[in-house]
N, C-alpha and C positions, 0 to 999 in steps of 0.2 A: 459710445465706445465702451466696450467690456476693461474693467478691470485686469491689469495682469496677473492681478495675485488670484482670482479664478481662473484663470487659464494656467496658470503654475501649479494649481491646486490637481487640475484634471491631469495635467503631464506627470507627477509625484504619486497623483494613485494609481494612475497605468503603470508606474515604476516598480512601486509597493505591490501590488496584484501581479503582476510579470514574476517577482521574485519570490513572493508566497507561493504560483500554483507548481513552477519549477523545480520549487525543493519538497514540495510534495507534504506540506505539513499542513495541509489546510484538513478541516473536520470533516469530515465525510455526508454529514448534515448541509456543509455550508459548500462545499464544491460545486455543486452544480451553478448557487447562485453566485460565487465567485466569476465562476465562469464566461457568464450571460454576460457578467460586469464588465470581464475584461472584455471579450468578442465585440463589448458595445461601444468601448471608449479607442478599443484599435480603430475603428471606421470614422473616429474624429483626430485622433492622437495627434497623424502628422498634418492637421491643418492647423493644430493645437501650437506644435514646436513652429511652424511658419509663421503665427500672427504673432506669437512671443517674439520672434527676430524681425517682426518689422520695422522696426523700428534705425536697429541697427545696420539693418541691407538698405536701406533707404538712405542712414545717412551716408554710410561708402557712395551711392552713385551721388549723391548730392557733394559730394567733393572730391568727385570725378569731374562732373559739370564748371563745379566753377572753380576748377584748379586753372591756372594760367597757363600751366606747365604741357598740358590735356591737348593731344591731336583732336581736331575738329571731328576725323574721324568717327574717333574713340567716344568721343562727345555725346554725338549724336544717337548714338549705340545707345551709351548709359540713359539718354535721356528717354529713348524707348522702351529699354529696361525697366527705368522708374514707372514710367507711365503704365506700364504691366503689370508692375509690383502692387501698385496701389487700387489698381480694379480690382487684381488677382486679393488683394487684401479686402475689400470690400466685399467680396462674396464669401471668405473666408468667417467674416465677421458676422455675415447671415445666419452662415451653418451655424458656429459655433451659441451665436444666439437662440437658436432655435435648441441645439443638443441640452443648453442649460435650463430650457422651461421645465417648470415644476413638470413630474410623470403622472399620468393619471392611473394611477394602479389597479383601476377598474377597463381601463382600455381591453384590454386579453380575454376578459372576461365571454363569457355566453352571456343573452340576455333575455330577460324575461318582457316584451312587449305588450302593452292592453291598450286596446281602442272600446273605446265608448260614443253612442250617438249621442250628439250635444246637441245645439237647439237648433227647430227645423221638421220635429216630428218623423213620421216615419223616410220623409228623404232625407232627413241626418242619419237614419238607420240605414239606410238605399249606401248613402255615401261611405258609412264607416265599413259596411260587406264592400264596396268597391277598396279602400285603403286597405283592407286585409286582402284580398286579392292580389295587390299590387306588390304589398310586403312578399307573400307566397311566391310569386315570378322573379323577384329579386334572389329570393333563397334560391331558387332550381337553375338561375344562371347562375349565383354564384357557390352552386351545390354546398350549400349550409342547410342544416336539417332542421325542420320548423316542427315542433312538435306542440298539438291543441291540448291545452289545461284545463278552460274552461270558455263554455260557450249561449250566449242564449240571445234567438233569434227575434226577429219583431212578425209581427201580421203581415207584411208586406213582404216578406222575402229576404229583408238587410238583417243586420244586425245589432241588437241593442246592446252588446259589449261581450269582449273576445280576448281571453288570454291566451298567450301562449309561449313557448321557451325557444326560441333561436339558436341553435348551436354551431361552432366552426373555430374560425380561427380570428381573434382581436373581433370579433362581434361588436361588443360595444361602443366601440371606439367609432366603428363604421355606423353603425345608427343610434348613439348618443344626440344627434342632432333634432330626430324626430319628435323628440318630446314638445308639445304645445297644441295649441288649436288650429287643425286645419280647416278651411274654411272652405268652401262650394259655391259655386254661380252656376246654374244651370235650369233647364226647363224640363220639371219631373214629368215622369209620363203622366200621373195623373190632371194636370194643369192642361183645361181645353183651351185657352186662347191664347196658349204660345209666352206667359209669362213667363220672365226670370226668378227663380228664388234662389236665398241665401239660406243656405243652412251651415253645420260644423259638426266637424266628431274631433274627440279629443284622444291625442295618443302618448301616453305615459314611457320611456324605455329604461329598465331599471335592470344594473348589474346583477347576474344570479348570485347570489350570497351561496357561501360554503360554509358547513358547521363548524371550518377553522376561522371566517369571518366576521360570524355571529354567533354567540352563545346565546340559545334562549333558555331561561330561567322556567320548568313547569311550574314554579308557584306563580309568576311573572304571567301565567295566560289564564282566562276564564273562555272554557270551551262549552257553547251550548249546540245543542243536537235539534232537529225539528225534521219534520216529511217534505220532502221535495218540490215539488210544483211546478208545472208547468205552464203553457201561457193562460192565462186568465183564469188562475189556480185551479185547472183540473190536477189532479193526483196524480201523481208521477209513478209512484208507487207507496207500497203501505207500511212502507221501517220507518223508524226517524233514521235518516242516513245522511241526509245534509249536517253539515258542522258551519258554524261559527266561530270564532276565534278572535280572542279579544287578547291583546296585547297590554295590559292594564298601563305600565310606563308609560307610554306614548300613547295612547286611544288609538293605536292603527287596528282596524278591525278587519279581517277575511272571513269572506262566504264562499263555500263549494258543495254544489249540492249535483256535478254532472255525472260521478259514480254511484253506481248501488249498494260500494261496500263505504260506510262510515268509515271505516280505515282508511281506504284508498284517498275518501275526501279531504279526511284528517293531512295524508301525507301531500298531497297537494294542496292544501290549505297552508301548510307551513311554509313549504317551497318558498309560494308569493309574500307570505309574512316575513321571511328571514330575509329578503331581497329588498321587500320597504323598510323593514329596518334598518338595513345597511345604508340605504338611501337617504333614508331621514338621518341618521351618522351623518353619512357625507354631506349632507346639504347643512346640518349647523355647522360641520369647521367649517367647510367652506365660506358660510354669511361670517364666521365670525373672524377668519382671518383679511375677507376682503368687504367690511362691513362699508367702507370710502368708496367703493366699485365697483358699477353693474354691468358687468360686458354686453357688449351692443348687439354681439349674440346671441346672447339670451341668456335668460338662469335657467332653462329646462323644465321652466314651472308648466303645467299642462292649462295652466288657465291664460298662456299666453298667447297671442296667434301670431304664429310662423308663417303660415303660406295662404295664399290662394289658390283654388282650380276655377281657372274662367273657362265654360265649355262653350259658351258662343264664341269667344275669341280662339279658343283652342289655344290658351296660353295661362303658365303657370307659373307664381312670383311668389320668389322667399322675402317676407321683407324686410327679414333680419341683413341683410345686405344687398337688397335692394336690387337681388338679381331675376332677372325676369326670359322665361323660355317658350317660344310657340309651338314648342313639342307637347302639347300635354297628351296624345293620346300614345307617345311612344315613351313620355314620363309612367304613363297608368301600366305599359308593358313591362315595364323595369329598364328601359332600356338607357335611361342618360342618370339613372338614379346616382354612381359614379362622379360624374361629372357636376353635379352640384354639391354634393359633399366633398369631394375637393376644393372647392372655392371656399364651404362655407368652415372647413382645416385651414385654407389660408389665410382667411380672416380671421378668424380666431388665433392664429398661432402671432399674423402682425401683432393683434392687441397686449397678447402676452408678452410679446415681444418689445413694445413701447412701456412695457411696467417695469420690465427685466433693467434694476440695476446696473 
């Protein structure tokens, strides 16, 4: 049961907000975000003023019921009433549940996605060029714009790890899930007698950091320069044009060596740094305010494994919830991508929900 004195709290700031944007004395800084505030808490307000008076319209018909006085009628009415009241409050109680979870303020966000071939050799490589594929058909149905950062291929055709920056609308929020070890069953082309192998690529999704989110410090980086290379270190070209970049604080380090201008490198070399840093932020408050609690959904750590692809079975299992689909090859199209991240918003949102006070 939610407390009434947060639910009093939410109805007195929609009061408070209603009455500052009306008389027009809000800061011109702070309106827009006024705004959003209010627009957010109107779409709960009046489910907000109903579970506050439930109490009270529940006891009225409860002494409807059992007044003496009460036509059987009338009775019967109120008793159906009641029985209305209390569903209709139980769903009331969801919502409002749900509107008070903490906000993840990186939800909105674009995000910066890396896949790496993990173990398995070059069909971890085979697999992680399939996961990017996969990512790509997801962006052009859901016309979000996928733009490559950096890239470097294997001997076989896949690849051995793939940044890139997702852009659109609440991005994050829709593939924050991603992060972990997916895993592979199948029979690589190169396997003559029909064997199954396991391999995995690992997929990181880290909110793009903005220069109002991070501050980096230039005394705070040590940036070294070196030449290029390519597979099996032929010359790529003859500058030192790859950068390095060392993070000294935290030891996060980035390499980008897929432009010719050292600059260019430099500047997407930071990108991905400003965005792990934000990351690594978020990830200590987070351990440290829920240091008691590991959600069953996972911590986004990329050394977890999330999913299966079974391709003799043609079925594909998250097993952070235990949900399991025989679509894989309309999973690999982008097509039910949707409908698992849904499930795996409602699992997560129950658990927060069973913390929620």
């Amino acid at each position: 049961m939610i407390p009434l004195s947060k639910v009093e709290e939410l109805i007195l700031k929609h009061a408070s907000l209603e009455k500052e944007l009306s008389s027009n004395t809000v800061e011109k800084n702070k309106f827009a975000r006024k705004s959003k505030e209010y627009a957010d808490l109107n779409e709960i307000i009046e489910i907000a003023n109903l579970y506050k008076n439930f109490e009270k319209n529940k006891k009225d018909l409860e002494n409807i019921i059992n007044e003496s006085k009460s036509e059987d009628e009338i009775k019967e009415l109120a008793k159906t009433e009641l029985n209305n009241l209390i569903s209709e409050n139980k769903n009331h109680e969801k919502k409002l549940k749900i509107y008070l979870l903490p906000k993840d303020e990186a939800d909105s966000k674009n995000a910066i996605i890396e896949i790496r071939a993990g173990t398995g050799g070059l069909e971890a490589s085979l697999f992680a060029g399939d996961l990017y594929k996969m990512y790509e058909k997801i962006c052009n149905k859901k016309k979000w714009s996928i733009d490559l950062i950096s890239i470097s291929k294997s001997e076989a055709g896949g690849l051995k790890e793939v940044i890139s920056l997702i852009k659109g609308k609440n991005i994050y929020s829709s593939l924050k899930y991603e992060s972990g070890v997916h895993r592979v069953q199948r029979v690589p082309d190169t396997e003559t007698q029909g064997r199954v192998h396991t391999s995995a690529a690992t997929v990181a999704v880290l909110p793009e950091a903005e220069d109002v989110d991070v501050k980096i410090d230039e005394k705070d980086l040590r940036i070294d320069v070196f030449r290029s290379s390519g597979p099996g270190g032929q010359s790529v070209n003859t500058t030192d044009s790859a950068v390095r970049i060392t993070h000294l604080p935290t030891g996060i380090v980035v390499s980008q060596q897929d432009e010719k201008s050292q600059i260019r490198n430099k500047e997407k070399g930071l990108k991905i740094l400003r965005s792990r840093i934000y990351e690594y932020e978020r990830k200590k408050m987070d351990d440290e305010r829920s240091k008691y609690r590991k959600s069953k959904i996972g911590t986004g750590d990329r050394s977890e494994r999330i999913r299966t692809y079974n391709y003799p079975q043609g079925r594909i299992t998250d097993h952070r919830i235990n949900l399991t689909f025989h679509k894989l090859e309309e999973f690999m199209e982008g097509e039910i991508f949707d409908e698992l991240i849904e499930n795996l918003v409602l699992r997560s949102q129950e658990e927060e929900i069973n913390q929620l006070v």
